[in-house]
C-alpha positions in Angstrom: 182.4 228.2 273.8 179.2 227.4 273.2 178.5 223.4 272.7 175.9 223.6 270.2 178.0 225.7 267.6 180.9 223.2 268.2 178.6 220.5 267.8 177.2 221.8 264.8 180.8 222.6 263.2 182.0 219.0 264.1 178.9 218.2 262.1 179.3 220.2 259.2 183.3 219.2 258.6 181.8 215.4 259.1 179.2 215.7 256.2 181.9 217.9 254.0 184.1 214.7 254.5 181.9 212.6 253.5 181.3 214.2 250.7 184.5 214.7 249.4 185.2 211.1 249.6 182.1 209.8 247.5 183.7 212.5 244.8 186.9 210.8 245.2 185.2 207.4 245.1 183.2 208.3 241.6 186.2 209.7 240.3 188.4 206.5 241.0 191.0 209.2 242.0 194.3 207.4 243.8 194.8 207.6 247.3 191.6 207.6 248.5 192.3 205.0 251.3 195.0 207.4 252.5 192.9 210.1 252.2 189.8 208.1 254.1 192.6 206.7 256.8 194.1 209.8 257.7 190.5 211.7 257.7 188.6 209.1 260.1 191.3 209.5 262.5 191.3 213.1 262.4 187.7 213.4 262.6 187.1 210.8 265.3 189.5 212.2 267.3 187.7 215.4 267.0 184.6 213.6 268.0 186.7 211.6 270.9 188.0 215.5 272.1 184.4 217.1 272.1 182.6 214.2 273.8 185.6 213.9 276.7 185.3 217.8 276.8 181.3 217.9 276.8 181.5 215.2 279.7 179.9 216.3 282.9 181.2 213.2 285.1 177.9 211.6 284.8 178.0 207.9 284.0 175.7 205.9 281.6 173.5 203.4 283.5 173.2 199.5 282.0 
């Protein structure tokens, strides 16, 4: 699969999460910690997957 596309799409549901929670926030609709809780774990997991997935073995230097 192409990186870039993934990338992108990891990107995309990111923003659209964002969104929907400063909706939620100007609403003052309840649950939007739930919602925000269960969303950032999702999503940073995501992240966490593409990043092991995208590793090449290389190592950061200090």
């Amino acid at each position: 699969m192409n990186k870039s596309l993934l990338r992108n799409g990891l990107l995309g549901i990111s923003f659209l999460y964002g969104i929907a929670l400063a909706i939620m926030g100007i609403l003052g609709i309840d649950g939007i910690g739930v919602f925000a809780a269960i969303g950032g774990i999702v999503i940073g997991a995501l992240w966490a997957v593409y990043g092991y997935l995208g590793s090449d073995g290389r190592t950061m230097d200090a």
